[in-house]
N, C-alpha and C positions, 0 to 999 in steps of 0.2 A: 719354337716360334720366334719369328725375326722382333728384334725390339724397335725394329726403324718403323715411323711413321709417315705414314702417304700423306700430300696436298691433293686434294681430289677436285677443290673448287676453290675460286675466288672471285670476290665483290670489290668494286672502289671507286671512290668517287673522289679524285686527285686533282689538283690544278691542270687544267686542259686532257683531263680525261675522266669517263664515265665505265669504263670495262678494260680488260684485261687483253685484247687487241691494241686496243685507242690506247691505253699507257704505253705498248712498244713503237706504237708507232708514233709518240712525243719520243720517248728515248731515241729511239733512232736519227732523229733529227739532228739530233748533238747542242738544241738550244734550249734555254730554259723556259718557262710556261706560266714566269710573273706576269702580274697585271701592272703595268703604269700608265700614270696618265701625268697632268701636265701642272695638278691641282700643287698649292704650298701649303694646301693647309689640311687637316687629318680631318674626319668625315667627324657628326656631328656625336657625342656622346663619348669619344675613343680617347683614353687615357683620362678616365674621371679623374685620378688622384692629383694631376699635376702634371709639369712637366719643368725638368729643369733647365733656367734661365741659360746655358750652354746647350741643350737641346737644338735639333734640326729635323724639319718634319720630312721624309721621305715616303714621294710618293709611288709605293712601290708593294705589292704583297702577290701571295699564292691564292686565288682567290676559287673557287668552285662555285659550280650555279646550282641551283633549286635547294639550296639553305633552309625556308623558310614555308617551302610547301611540302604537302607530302597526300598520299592519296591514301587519308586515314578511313575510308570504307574498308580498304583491302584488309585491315589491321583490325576493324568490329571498334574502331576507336570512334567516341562522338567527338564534333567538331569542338566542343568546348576541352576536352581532356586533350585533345591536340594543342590547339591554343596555350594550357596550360604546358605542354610536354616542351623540353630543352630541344634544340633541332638538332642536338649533337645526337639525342635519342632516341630521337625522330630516324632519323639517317641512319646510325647501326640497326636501327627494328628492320628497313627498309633493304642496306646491305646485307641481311643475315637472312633475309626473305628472298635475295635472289638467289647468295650462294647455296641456300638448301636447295633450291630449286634448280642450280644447275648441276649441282652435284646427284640428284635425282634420291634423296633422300627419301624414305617411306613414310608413311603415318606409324608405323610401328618400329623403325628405328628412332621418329623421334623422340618417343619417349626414353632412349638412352643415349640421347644427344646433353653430350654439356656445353655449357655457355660461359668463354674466358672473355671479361671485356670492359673495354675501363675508356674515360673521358678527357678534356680536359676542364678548364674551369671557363666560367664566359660571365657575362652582366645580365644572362638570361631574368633569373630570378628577379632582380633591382628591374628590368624594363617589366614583367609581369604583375608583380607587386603596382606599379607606379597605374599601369593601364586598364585593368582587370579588376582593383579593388572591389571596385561596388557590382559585380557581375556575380549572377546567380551561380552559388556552390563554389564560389571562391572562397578559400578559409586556407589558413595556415597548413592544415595537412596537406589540404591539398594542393598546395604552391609546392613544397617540400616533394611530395611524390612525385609533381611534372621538373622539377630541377633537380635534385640532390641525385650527387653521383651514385649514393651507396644502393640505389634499385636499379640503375641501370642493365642489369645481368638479368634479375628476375624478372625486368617487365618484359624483356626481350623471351624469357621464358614462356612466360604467364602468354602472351601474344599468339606465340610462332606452337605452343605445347608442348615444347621440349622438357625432357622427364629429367637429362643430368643434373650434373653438378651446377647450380650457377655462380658464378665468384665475379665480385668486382675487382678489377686490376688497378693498380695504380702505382707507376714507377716512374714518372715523370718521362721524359724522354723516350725512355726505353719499357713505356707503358704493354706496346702491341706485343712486341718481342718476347715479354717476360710472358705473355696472356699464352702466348703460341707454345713455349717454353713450358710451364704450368698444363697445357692442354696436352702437349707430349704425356706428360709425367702422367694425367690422371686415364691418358687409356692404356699407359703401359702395366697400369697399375690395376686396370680391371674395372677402372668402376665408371669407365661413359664406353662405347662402342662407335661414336660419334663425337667432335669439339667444334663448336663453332669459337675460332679464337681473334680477337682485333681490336684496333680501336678506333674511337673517334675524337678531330679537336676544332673545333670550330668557333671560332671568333663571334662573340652576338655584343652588343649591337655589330654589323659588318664592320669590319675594318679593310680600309682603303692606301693603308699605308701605316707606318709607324713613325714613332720617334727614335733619333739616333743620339747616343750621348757617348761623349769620347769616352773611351775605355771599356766599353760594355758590349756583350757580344755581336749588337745590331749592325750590319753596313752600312755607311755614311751614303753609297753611290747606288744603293738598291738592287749589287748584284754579288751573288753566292758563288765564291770562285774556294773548292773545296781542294787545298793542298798546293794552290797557285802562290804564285812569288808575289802576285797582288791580292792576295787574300785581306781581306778586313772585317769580315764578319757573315751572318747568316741573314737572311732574309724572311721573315715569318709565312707562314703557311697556316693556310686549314685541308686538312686531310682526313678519308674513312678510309678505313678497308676490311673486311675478314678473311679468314682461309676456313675451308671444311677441311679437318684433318680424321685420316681413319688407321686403324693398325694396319700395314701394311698388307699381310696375308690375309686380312676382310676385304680389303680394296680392291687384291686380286683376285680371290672367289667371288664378289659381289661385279667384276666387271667395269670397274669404273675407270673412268680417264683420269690417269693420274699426273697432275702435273709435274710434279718431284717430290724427293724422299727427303723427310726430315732424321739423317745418320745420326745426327746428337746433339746437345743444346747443356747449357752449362749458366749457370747465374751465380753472382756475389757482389758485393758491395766493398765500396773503398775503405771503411772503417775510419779511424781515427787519420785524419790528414791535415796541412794548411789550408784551413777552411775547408768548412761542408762546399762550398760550389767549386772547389778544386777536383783535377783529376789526378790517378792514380796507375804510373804506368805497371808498375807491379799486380796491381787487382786486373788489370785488362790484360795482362799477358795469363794472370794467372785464369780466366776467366775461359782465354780463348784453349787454352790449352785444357782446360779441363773437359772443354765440347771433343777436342778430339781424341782426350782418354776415353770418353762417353760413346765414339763414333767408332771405337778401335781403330782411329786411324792415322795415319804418318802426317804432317807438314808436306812432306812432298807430293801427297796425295790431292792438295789442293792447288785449284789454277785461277781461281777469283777469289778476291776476297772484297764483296760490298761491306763498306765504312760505313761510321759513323760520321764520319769528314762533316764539322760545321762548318768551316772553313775561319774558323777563329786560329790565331797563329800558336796558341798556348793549346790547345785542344788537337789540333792536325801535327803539332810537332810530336807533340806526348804519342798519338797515337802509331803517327809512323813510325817512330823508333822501334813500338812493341809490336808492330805486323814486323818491323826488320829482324828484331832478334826471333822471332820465330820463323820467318822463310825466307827471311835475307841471304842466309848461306843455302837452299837448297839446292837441288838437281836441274830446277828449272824454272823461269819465268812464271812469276805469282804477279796476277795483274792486279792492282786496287782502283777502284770505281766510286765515285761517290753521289748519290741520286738527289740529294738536297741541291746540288747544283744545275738541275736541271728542274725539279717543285718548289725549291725552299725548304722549309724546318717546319714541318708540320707536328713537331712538338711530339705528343703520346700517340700519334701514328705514325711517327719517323719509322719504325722499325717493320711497318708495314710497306711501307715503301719501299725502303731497300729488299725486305724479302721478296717482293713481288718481280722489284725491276732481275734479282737473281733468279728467281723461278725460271721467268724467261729468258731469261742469258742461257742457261742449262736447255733450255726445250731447243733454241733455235743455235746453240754453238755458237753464240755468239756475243760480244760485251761492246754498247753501244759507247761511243763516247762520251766522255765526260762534259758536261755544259761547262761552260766559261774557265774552264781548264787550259793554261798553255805552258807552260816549265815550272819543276819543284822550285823552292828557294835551298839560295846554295848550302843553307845546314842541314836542306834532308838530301839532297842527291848526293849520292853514293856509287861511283860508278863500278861499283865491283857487288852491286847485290841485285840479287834478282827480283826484288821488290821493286814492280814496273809500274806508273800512274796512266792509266788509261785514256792517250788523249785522243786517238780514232778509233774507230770500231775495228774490235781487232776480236778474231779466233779463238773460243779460248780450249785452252790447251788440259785436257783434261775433264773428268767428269762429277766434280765437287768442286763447291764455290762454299765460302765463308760467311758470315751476315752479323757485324756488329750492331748493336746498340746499346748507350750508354747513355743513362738519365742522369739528370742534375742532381747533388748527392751523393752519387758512387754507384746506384743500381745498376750492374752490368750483366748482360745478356751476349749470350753468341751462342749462333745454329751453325750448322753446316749439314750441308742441302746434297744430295746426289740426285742425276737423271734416272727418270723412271725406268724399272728392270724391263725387259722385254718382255713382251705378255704371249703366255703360252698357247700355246699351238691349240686352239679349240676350233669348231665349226660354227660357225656362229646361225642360229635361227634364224630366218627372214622374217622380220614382221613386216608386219601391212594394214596396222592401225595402231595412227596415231591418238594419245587422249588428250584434253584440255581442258582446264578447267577453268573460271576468272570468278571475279563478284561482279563484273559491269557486262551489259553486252555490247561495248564498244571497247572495252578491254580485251574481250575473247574474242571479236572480230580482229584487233591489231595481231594479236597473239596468232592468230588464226593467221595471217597475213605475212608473217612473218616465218613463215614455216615453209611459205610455197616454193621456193626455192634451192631446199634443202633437201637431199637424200632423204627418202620413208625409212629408211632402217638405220640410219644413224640419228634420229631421234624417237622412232615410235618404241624400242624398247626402255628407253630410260622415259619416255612418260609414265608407261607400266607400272616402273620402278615409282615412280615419285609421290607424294603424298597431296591427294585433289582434296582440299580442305573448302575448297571455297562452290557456292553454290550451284552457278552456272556451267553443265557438264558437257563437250561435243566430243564426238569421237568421226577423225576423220580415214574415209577408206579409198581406196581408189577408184570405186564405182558409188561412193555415197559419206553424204557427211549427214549426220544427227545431230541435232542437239535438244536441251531438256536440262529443267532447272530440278538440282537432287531435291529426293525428300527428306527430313529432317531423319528419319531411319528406313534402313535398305525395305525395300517391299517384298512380301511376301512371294515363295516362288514356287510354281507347281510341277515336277520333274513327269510329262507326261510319255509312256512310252509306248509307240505304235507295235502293228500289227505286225502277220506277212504280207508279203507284196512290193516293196521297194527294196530288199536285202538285196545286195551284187557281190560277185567279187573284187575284193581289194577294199571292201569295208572299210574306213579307217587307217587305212594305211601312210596316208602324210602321217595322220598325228602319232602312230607308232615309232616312226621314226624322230621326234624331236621329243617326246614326251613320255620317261621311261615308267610314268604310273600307269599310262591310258596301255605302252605296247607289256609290263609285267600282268597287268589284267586278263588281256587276251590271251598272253602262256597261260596264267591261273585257269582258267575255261578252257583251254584249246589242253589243258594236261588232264583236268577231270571230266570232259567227254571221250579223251581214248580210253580212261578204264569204262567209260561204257561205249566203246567200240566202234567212238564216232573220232574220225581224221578230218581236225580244221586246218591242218597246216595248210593245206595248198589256196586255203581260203585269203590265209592271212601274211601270205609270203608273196602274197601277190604286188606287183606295185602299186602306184597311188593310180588314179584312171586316165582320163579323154587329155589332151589339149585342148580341145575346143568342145562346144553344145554339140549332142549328137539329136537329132531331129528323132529321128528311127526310133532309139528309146524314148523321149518323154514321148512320143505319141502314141506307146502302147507297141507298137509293130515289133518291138523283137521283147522275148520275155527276162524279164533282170536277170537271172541266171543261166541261160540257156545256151553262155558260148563262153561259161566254167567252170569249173571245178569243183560243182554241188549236186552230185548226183544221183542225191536223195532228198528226203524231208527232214530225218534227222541232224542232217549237215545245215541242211538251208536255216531250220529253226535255230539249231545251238551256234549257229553265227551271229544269228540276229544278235541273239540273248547275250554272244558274249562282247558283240560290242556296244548295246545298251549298257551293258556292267561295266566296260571299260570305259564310256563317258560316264556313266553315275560316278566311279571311282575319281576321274581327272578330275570332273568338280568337285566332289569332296577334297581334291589334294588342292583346290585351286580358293576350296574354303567357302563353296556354294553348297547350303545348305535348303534340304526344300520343306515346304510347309504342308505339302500333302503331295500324293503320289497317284497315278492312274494309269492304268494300263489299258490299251484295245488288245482283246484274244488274245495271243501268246505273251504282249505285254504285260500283261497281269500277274503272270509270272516273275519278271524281271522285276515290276511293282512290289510282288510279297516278298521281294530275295532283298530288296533293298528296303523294305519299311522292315526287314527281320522276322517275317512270317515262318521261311526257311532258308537255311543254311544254302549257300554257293551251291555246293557239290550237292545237294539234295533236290537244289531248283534243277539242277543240270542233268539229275539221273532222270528227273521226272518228265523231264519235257525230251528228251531222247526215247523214255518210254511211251509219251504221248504220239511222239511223230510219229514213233513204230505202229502204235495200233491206228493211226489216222491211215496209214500205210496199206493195211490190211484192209482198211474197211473196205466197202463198195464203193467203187469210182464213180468221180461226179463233179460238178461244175461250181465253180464259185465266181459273179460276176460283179464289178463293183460296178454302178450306175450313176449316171450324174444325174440325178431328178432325187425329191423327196420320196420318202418309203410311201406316204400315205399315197403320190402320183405313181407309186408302181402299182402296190398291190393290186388294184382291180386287174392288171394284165397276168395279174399272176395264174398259174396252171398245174394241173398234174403234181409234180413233186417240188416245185418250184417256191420258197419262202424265203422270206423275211431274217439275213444271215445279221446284219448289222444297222442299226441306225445311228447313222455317223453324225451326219450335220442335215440341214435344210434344204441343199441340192447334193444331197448322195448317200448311196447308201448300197448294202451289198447283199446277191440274191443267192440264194446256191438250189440245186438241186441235182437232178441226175443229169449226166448228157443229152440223152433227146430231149427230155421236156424244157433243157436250156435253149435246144435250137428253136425249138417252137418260139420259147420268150422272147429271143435274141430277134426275131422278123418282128413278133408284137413291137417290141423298142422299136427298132429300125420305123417300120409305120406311122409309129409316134411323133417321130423323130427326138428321141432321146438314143444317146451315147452309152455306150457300155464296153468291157473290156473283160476278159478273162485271166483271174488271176488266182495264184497257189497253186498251178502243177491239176491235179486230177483229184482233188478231194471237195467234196463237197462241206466248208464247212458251215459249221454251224447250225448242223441239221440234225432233225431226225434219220439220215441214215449211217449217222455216227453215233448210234445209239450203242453199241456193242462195242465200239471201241471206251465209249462213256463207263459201260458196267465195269471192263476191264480194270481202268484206271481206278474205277473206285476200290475194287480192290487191293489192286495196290496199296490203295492210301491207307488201306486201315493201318498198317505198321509204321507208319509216319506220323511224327508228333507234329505239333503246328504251336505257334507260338502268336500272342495277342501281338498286332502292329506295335512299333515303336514309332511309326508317323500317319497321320489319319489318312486314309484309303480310301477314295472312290471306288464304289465296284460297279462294274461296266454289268454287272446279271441284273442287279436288281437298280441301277439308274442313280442310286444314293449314295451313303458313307455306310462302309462296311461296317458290320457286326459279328458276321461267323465267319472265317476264311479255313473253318477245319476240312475233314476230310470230305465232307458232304459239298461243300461248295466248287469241289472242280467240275467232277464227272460231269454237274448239271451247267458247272460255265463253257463245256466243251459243246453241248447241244444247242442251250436255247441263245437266243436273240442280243445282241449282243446292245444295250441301251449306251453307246458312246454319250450319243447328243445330250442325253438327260444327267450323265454321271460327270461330262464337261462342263455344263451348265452350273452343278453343283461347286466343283474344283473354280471355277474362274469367279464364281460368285468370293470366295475368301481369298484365293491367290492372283492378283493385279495381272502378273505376268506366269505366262504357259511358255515352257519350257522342253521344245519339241527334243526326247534325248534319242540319237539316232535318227538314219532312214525314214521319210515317212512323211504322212498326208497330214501328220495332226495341225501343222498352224496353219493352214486351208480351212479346216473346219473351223478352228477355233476362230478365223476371223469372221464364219458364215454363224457360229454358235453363238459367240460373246463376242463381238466388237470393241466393247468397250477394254478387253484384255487386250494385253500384249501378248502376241504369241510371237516366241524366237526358236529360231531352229536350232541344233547343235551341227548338222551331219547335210555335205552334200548329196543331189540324189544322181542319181546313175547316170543317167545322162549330162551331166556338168559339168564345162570344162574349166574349176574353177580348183585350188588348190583345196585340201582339207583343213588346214590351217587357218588360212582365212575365215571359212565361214564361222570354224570354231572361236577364234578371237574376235570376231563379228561379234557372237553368240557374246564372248563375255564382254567385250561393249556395251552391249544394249543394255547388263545385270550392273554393270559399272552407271550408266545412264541413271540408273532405278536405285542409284545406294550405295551400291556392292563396290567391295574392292576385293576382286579376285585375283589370286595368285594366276601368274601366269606362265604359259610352259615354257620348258627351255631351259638350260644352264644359266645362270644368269652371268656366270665371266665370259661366257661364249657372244654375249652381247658387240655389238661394233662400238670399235670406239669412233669418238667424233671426228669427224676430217676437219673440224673447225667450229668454234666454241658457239653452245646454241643461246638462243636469246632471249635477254633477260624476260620477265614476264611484262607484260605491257602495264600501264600504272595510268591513275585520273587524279593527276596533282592539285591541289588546291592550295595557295597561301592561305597560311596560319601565322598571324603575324600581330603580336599584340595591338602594334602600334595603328592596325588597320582594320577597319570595319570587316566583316565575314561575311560579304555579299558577291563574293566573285565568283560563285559553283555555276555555269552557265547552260550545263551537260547533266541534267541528273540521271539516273537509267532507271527508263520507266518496267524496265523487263524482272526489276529483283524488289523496287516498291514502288506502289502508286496507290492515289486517295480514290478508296472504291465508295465511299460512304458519307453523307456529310453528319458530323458529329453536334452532339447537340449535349445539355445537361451535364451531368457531372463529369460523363466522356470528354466533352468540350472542353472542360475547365482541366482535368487532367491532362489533356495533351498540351493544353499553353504551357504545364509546367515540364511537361517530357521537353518539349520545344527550348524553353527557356533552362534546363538543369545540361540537355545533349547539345546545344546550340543547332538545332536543326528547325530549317522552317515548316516541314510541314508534318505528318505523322496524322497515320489514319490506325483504326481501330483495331484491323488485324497484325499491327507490327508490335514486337516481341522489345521490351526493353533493353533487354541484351542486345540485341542483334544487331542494335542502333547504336553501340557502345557503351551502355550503362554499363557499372559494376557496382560493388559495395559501397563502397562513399558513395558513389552518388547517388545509390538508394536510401541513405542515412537522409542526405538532405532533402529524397523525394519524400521520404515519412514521414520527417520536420513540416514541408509544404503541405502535407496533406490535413496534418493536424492544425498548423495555422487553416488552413480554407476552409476547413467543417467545421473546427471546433470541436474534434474529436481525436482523441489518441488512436488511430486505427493501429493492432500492431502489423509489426512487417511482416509477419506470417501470412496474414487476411491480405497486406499488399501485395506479394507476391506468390499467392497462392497459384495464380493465374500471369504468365510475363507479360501477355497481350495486353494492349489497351482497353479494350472491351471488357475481355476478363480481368482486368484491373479495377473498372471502372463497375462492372457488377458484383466486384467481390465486396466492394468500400461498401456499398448501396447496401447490400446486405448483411454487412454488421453492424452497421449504426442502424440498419428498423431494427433488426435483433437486439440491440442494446438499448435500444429507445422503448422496447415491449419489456424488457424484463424491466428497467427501472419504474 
């Protein structure tokens, strides 16, 4: 197993950039992305301690927008715990919610996703404390929880559900670096499968410049010239970023777009020196070289090397020496780059910055200029070494780049990055449905909007992949988009399996070929009906069908099998059967599970073989025997009708009955050949519709009476075993009870009660579940309305692929809860032609210093007041209102949901006991999370406690 680690994803929100496009394209520019203005004097609150009398205010910094809001719904965060939250915390919850999201992480990877991430320091706390005092559920804990670095990791945890490691980072400078460094270590070590690693450093109150004091690292003139002969110092910054990092050989089995390889990473500290805030060129040489013992790799191997470059003259001398004694003498030009010169010194996410601006050096060959870079000074130019400073955009030579960071202190860190391997030769699956999910429906409109423009197959399988936590579900197709807010658990599902009559050849055969559970099924069936002496091959070797709608078959006019390769009833049957087993099986691989099961006529079969009635190969021998003696019987007619049975029968005649009652407009008649043509005029006269279908048997009849007795003997040597999932049975209309020997012979004759036995199934299962061929979600929308019915299986005339419908099908189960596996390899996936987009967001300021009235957009589609609230209801939601800071809240929202947690329910039980005058405990409070059930639970332990006193 490779020890290198993949970059699979990244978030950032950097001066003059919000994404991983928009940073190369400020790089490229070759300018820097400070903000100045014209101001002499430092914005209001900035350098509380002083400032000394030699001081000069420079107005000049790295500044980033939306600081101060954040779209705390997406996050289950109430407005008040945002308020309280540091925006530095704010900002990596938010960056580490897009990176999962573009890296397409699962819900079941998260939970062994670790979190490396660390802060820097700001006046957050001092501005909350000052503004917020007398505001409900403010208390010490809880200032501490919205600022103190050392939960940053967990709340990001706690938030987003990730199950790793979570560690706070903290190494001043070289903060991000050591997190990514650390994040290496703990997947190579087995214990995350996942690392979200980064940091964040953001100035609070804003800063708009700083103060310069001679001697001290700041620049007097407000610009960052990193390794220049005019070099004077650094320019301060607020910077995020993270990376999703994976082991490498998961990266490329899982398919993912990998941006580059982390070969190795190396950390130590300067120890003992002149002064802690000195550097150490001995620790950084020794540092760097340790990455490349760790990377197995030469000096010469490398063609960038992103710096640490402050641009301080003591800090860029030291350093460049020790990039020279290591690839000064090599084979070929080592370029060095320095990206503070073009954001500034974004402090504990410096090292994210340089990693990212190398990411992309590596993806596009290329190293942008260096900002406000023009000649070394004459103590570092060396004109006999090949350590080159990057002053135009120049090639780079080679397929590994470097990445120093070096914190104040001596904490040093170095990666060294290779371009992603080439990804192996696979066929990638077409998909053709996209998923999405949001909390707002103007969020999943943007989101939704944002897609139109993009390849269906270079994002609809990494939606698949990705983790839909949030309520509002659509799934968009080429002929249709859904949508549907999930429900709080998957709904129940009813696997219903049709008759004969729509079986063709080439059954299934898209999904055989992309899905090797659904085509190992069909061998499993196609190898135990040759030992009884039935050949599906040619059934199932056929291709996938039509290009286009064939009119000819949906209208009846040519018979589904009549022009292939089923030239009997044994073959036609044990096709059916084995591609209804072959969808039962894909769902179960796909992690769709049903809650009850029902078969029409030979379905019932497939029904008992999958509730565990009988074994595979004994469902297979029996219905191979059954066809046989259906074979033999007396020839005869079987007609399906489109009118109800009760509108047939009066026309009924002679040997002519009552074969199935399906739904409400159909049902099906059989008897002998003449007495069907007699029928076949009465219809016609009527004017009702009818079609012949099954070949020459009459079923469902008494003159399958002999073929009945047959079978029943058969069965007596057949065990039967009780369902292991509850059965509709289509004989007697209900939920099965006896499915032993006795119940075939007599399912083979009488009257087949679909409409009654559906009726039962859709009453407990929401959604019907057409598996296979077939008329069932026709009926089912004429039977239960109120059910979903979805199909799995094109039908014969359709010129639509097999694929689609099927991922259709698991749409609509994904719509309803479910999150089903879906077919395909998953490294066969396409990578992206171009980075997809962040998820759409509904920011609000959260800003101590400012009232909490700017939310202008609420989305009526995920809360709205259906009730008006009166009594103890009333008086409870003032406090939900006043503990969540939200203005409105109606009876049926969920405390949770609105962002409470623990604390703030400590202070809702305080509230509650002040208002009544009663200790209610939190058990009785939260017995119920709703408001209503909140508000009837209080109600009823204070009469209960007021009766027994």
């Amino acid at each position: 197993m490779s020890a290198r680690i993949a970059i699979v994803a990244a978030a950032l929100r950097l001066p003059g950039a919000i994404s991983l496009p928009a940073y190369w394209d400020v790089l490229l520019t070759g300018r820097d992305s400070i903000t100045r203005s014209t101001s002499a004097l430092p914005a209001d609150g900035q350098n509380p301690l002083g400032v000394p009398s030699n001081a000069s205010f420079v107005p000049a910094y790295g500044r980033i927008d939306t600081v101060t809001s954040l779209d705390a719904e997406r996050f289950g965060m109430s407005p008040a715990e945002a308020l309280l939250t540091d925006p530095q915390q704010r900002l990596l919850l938010e960056v580490t919610d897009e990176a999962l999201h573009l890296a397409a992480v699962s819900a079941s990877e998260r939970r062994a996703t670790g979190v490396f991430l660390g802060t820097g320091q700001n006046d957050y706390e001092r501005v909350v404390r000052r503004h917020l005092a007398a505001s409900e559920g403010v208390d010490d804990f809880a200032v501490e929880l919205g600022t103190a670095r050392d939960y940053v990791a967990g709340k990001v945890a706690y938030r987003l559900d990730l199950g790793g490691p979570a560690v706070n980072v903290l190494g001043a400078c070289s903060t991000a670096l050591l997190a990514v460094h650390l994040g290496c270590r703990t997947l190579q070590a087995g214990e995350a499968d996942v690392v979200v690693a980064g940091a964040s450093s953001v100035r609070f109150p804003e800063w708009h410049g700083y103060w310069s004091v001679p001697g001290d690292i700041s620049a007097p003139d407000g610009v960052c010239r990193p390794f220049d002969a005019r070099a004077c110092g650094t320019v301060p910054a607020d910077g995020v970023g993270v990376v999703v990092l994976r082991r490498l050989d998961d990266a490329l089995a899982s398919g993912c777009d990998i941006l580059a390889v982390v070969a190795g990473s190396a950390t130590n500290n300067d120890g003992r020196k002149p002064g802690f805030a000195g550097v150490s060129a001995a620790s950084q040489e020794t540092v760097i070289r340790a990455a490349l013992r760790d990377a197995m790799l030469d000096p010469d191997a490398v063609g960038y090397v992103e710096s640490h470059g402050t641009a301080t003259r003591l800090g860029d001398a030291v350093e460049w020496s020790t990039l020279h004694r290591i690839f000064g003498s090599g084979k070929h030009p080592v370029q060095v780059g320095a990206v503070k010169g073009n954001v500034g010194h974004t402090r504990e996410a410096a090292g994210i910055a340089g990693l990212l601006k190398a990411v992309q050096c590596l993806r596009h060959g290329l190293i942008p200029p260096t900002a406000n870079f023009a000649d070394l000074p004459d103590d570092l130019a060396q004109p006999d070494s090949q350590l080159k400073p990057v002053v135009n955009a120049t090639p780079l030579d080679g397929t590994v780049a470097g990445v120093s960071a070096f914190g104040l202190g001596g904490s040093n860190c170095h990666l060294l990055l290779e371009a992603p391997p080439p990804r192996p030769a696979t066929q990638a699956v077409p998909r053709s449905v996209i998923l999405l999910s949001s909390h707002r429906s103007d969020t999943l409109e943007a989101d939704t909007a944002a897609l139109r423009d993009m390849p269906t197959e270079d994002v609809a399988a990494r939606s698949h992949a990705r983790d839909h936590r949030h309520p509002l579900r659509r799934y968009m197709a080429p002929d249709k988009v859904e949508t549907r807010r999930a429900p709080r658990r998957p709904v129940r599902v009813a696997f219903v399996f049709p008759g004969v009559g729509s079986e063709y050849v080439g059954m299934g055969a898209g999904l055989a070929r992309v899905s090797p559970r659904f085509a190992g099924s069909l061998a499993e069936t196609s190898a135990s009906a040759a030992e009884f002496g039935v050949d599906l091959a040619p059934v199932f070797a056929h291709q996938e069908g039509l290009a286009k709608l064939d009119l000819r078959r949906m209208l009846g006019r040519v018979q589904p099998c009549s022009d292939g390769p089923l030239p009997n009833l044994p073959a036609r049957h044990l096709a059916l059967l084995a591609v209804q087993l072959a969808f039962a099986d894909m769902l179960a691989e796909a992690g769709v599970t049903p809650a009850a099961v029902l078969g029409h006529s030979l379905g019932e079969w497939t029904a008992a073989a999958v509730a565990g009635v009988l074994s595979r190969s004994e469902v297979v021998g029996l219905v191979a025997h059954r066809a046989r003696l259906i074979e033999a019987a007396p020839p005869g007619v079987t007609l399906a009708v489109t009118a109800a049975a009760d509108a047939v029968t009066p026309l009924l005649g002679g040997t002519m009955a009552l074969a199935a009652d399906n739904s409400p407009n159909n049902c099906t008649i059989s008897g002998t050949e003449e007495d069907a043509n007699v029928f076949e005029a009465r219809l016609s006269d009527a004017g009702i519709t009818s079609r012949r279908i099954g070949g020459t048997a009459a079923f469902h009849s008494r003159l399958l009476e002999p073929a009945a007795a047959a079978l029943g003997e058969a069965l007596t040597a057949v065990t039967f075993s009780a369902p292991r999932l509850p059965l509709a049975s289509a004989l007697s209309g209900g939920w099965a009870s006896d499915l032993g020997a006795g119940y075939w012979p007599e399912q083979l004759v009488s009257v087949v009660r679909f409409r009654e036995a559906l009726t039962a199934v859709a009453a407990r299962c929401p959604v019907v579940l057409e598996i296979g061929p077939g008329n069932v979600r026709s009926w089912t929308m004429q039977v239960a309305p109120e059910a979903e019915a979805v199909r799995t299986s094109r039908l014969s005339y359709e010129g639509v692929p097999d694929l689609a419908v099927y991922e259709q099908a698991l749409a609509r189960l994904w719509l309803h809860g479910h999150d089903p596996k879906w077919p395909g390899d998953p490294a066969a996936r396409p990578h992206l032609s171009e980075q997809a987009p962040s998820p759409a967001l509904h920011r609000r300021v959260f800003d101590p210093r400012l009232p909490l009235d700017n939310d202008t957009s609420p989305s009526p589609s995920i809360r709205a007041p259906s009730a008006a609230l009166s009594g103890l209801t009333k008086r409870l939601a003032d406090l939900w209102c006043d503990l969540l800071g939200v203005d409105l809240v109606d009876e049926s929202d969920y405390f949770f949901d609105l962002g409470g947690d623990s604390l703030l329910g400590r202070h809702l039980i305080a509230a509650i006991a002040e208002m009544t005058g009663a200790n209610v405990p939190g058990s009785v409070v939260f017995a119920s999370g709703s408001l209503k059930g909140m508000a009837r639970a209080v109600e009823r332990w204070i009469d209960e406690t007021a009766m027994v006193e």
